[in-house]
C-alpha positions as CSV (number, residue, x, y, z in Angstrom):
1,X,232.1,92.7,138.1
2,X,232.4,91.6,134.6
3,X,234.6,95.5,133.6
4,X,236.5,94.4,136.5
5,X,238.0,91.4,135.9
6,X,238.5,92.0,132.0
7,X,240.3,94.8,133.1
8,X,242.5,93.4,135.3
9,X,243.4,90.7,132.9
10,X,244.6,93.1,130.5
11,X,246.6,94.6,132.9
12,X,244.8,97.3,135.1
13,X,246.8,98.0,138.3
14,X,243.6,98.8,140.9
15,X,240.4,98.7,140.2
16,X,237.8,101.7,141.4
17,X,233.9,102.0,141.8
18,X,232.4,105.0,142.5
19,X,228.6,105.0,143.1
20,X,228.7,108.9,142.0
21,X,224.9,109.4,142.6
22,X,224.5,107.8,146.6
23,X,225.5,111.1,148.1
24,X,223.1,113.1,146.0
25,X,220.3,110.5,146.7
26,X,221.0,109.6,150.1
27,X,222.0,106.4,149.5
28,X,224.5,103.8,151.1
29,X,227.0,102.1,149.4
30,X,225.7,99.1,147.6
31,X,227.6,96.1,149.3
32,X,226.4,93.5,147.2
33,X,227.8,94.8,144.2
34,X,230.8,95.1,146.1
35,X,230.9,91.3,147.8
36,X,231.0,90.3,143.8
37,X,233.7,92.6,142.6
38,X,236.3,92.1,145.3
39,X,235.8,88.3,145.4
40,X,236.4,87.7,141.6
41,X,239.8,90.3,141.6
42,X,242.8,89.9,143.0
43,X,244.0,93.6,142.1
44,X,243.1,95.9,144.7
45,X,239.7,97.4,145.0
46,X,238.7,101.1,146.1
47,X,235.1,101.7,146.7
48,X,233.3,104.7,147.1
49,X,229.9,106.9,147.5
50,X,227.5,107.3,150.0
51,X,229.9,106.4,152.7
52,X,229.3,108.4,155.6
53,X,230.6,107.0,159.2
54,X,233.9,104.7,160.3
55,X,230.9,102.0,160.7
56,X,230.2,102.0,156.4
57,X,234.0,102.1,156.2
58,X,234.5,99.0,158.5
59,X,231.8,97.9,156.0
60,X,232.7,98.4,152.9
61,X,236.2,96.8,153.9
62,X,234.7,93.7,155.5
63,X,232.9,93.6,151.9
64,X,236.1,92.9,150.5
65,X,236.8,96.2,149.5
66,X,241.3,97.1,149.6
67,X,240.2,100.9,149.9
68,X,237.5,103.3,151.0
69,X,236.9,106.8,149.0
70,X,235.7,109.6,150.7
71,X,234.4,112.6,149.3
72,X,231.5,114.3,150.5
73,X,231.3,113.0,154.0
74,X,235.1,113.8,154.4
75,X,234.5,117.5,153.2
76,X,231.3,118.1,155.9
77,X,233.1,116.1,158.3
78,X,236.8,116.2,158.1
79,X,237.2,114.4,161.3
80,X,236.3,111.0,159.4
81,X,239.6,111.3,157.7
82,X,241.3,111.5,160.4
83,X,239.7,108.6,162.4
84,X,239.8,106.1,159.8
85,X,243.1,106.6,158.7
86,X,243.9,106.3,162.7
87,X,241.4,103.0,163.1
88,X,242.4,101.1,159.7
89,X,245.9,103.0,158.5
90,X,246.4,105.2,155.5
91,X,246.6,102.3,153.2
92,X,243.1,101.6,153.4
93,X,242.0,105.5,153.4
94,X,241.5,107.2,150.0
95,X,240.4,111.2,149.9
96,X,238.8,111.4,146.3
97,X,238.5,115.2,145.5
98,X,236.4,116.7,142.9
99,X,237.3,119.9,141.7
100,X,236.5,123.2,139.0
101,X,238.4,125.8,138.1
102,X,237.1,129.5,139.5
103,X,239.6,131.5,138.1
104,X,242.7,131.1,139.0
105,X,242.2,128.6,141.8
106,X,240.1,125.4,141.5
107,X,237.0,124.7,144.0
108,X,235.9,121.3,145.8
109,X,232.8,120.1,144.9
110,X,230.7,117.5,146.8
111,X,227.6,115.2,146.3
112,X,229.1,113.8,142.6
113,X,230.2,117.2,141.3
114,X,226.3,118.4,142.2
115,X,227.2,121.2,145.0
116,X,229.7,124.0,145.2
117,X,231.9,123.0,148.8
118,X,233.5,126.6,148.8
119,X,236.7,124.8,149.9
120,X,239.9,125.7,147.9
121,X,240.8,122.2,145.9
122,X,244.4,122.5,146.5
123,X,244.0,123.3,150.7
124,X,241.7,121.0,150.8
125,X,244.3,118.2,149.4
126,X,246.7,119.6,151.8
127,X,244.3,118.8,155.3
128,X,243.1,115.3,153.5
129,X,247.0,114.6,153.4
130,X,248.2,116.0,156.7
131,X,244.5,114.3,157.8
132,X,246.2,110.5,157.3
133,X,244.6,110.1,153.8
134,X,246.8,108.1,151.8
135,X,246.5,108.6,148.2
136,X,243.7,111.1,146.3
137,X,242.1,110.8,143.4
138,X,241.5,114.0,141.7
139,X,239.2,114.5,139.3
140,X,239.0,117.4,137.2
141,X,234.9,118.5,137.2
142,X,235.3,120.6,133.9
143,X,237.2,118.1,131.8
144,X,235.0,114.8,133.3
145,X,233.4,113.1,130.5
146,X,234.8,115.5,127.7
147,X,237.8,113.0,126.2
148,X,239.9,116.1,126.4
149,X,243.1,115.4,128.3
150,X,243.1,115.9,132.2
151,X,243.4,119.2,133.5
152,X,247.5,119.1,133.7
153,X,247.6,122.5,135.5
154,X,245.4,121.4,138.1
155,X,246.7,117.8,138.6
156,X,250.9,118.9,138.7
157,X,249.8,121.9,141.1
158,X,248.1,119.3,144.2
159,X,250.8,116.9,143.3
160,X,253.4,119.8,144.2
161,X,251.3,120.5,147.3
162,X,251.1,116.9,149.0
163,X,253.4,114.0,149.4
164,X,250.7,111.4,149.3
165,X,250.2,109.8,145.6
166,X,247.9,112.1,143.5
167,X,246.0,110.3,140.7
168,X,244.9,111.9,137.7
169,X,241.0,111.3,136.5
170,X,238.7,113.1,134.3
171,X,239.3,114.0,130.9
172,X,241.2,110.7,129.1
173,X,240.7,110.3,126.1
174,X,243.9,108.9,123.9
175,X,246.7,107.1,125.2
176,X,248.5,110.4,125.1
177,X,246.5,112.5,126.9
178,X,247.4,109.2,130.1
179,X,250.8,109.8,129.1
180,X,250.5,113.4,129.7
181,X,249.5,112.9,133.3
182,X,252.7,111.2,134.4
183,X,255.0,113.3,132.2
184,X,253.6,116.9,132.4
185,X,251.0,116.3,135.3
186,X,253.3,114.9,137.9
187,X,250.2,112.4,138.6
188,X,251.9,108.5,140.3
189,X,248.4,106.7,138.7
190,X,245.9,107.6,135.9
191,X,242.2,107.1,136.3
192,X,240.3,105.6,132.9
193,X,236.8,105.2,133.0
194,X,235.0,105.9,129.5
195,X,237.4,104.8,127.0
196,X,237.7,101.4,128.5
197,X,234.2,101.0,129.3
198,X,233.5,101.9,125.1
199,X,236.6,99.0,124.1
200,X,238.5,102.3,122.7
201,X,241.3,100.8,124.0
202,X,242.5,99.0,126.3
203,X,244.7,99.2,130.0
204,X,247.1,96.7,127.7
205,X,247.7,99.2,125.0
206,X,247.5,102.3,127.4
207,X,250.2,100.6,129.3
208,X,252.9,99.5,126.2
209,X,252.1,103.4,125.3
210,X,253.4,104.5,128.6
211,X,256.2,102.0,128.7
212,X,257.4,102.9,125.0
213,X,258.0,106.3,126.6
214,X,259.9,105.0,129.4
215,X,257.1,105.3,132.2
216,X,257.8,102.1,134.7
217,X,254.7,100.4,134.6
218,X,254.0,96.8,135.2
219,X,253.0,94.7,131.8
220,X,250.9,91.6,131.9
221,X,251.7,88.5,129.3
C-alpha cells in the first residue's frame, strides 16, 4: 500500500499487484492486501494471481480492485476470459501473458513463469483479444528481472497482432529502455516494477523523459 500511493503521487497512471507465487502454491488472492491498496488510490488498480473462477473475479473487484489479471487460469481454462469479460465488460478483464523466446517464436508460460504452457505467445494474445480481454500485459520471461530493456521484438510483434492495448513489462531498466517501448515497441503502457521499488527513479522522471521525446503522457504538479 505504501509503493502504491507514493507512486501514484509522483505520477503513476495504474497501479498493478501481481501475487506471482499463488498459482504455483495454490493460493488465492490475498484480499486484504487488496481492501488496503484500492481504498488509499484513486488511480486504477489491477490485481492478479491465484485467481481461478468468475466467483474470485467478482471478488477481487468487490475488494476494490478496477481490474482482474488472468494468467494461468485463463490459459487452462480459456472459457474464463470469455465469461468474465461477458459478466463484468472488457474494462475490468485483463489477460497478463508471460512469455520466452523458443527460437523464433516465443512460448506462454503459466504458474509465475514456473511451467512451459506449449501455447504460441503471440496466438495465444490473439484468442485472449478475440476472447473479450481488454488490454494484456506482456511480460517478457527472459528479460524479467535483468534491467536490460524489454524484449522490443516480442512486444511490437503482439502489438501488431491484436487491437487491444499491449503493455510492455519485463526488462526496464533506464528511462530509455521505457522510452523504447512506446517508440520502437509499439507498446500503449510500460510496466516498472524494480527500478521504482529500488528509488532508481522515479514514474515523475520516467514520465518528463517520455514527454521530452514527444510521448503524450499525463504529468502531475
Amino acid at each position: 500500500m505504501d509503493l502504491a500511493t507514493r507512486y501514484e503521487r509522483e505520477g503513476a497512471d495504474e497501479v498493478v499487484v501481481l501475487d506471482v507465487s499463488a498459482s504455483a502454491e495454490g493460493r488465492n488472492l490475498v484480499l486484504n492486501a487488496v481492501r488496503a491498496t484500492a481504498s488509499a488510490l484513486f488511480v486504477p488498480l489491477t490485481v492478479g494471481g491465484g485467481i481461478r473462477s468468475v466467483p474470485d473475479i467478482e471478488r477481487a473487484l468487490c475488494s476494490g480492485a478496477d481490474k482482474v489479471a488472468l494468467n494461468t487460469a485463463g490459459v487452462e481454462r480459456p472459457n474464463l476470459l470469455t465469461e468474465a469479460a461477458r459478466r463484468y465488460g472488457t474494462q475490468c478483464v485483463v489477460a497478463s501473458i508471460d512469455a520466452a523466446q523458443d527460437g523464433n517464436s516465443w512460448r506462454v508460460f503459466v504458474r509465475g513463469g514456473r511451467e512451459s504452457a506449449t501455447r504460441d505467445a503471440v496466438q495465444w494474445a490473439r484468442e485472449c483479444a478475440d476472447r473479450g480481454a481488454g488490454e494484456i500485459p506482456l511480460t517478457s520471461i527472459d528479460r524479467d528481472g535483468t534491467r536490460s530493456g524489454y524484449d522490443l521484438e516480442l512486444t511490437s510483434t503482439v502489438a501488431e497482432a491484436v487491437s487491444v492495448p499491449v503493455i510492455a513489462s519485463g526488462g526496464a531498466g533506464t528511462a530509455d529502455h521505457v522510452l523504447e517501448a512506446f517508440t520502437r515497441g509499439d507498446a500503449d503502457a510500460a510496466l516498472v516494477a524494480g527500478i521504482l521499488h529500488d528509488s532508481i527513479t522515479s514514474a515523475r522522471a520516467l514520465k518528463e523523459r517520455l514527454a521530452a521525446h514527444g510521448v503524450s503522457v499525463r504529468l502531475v504538479a
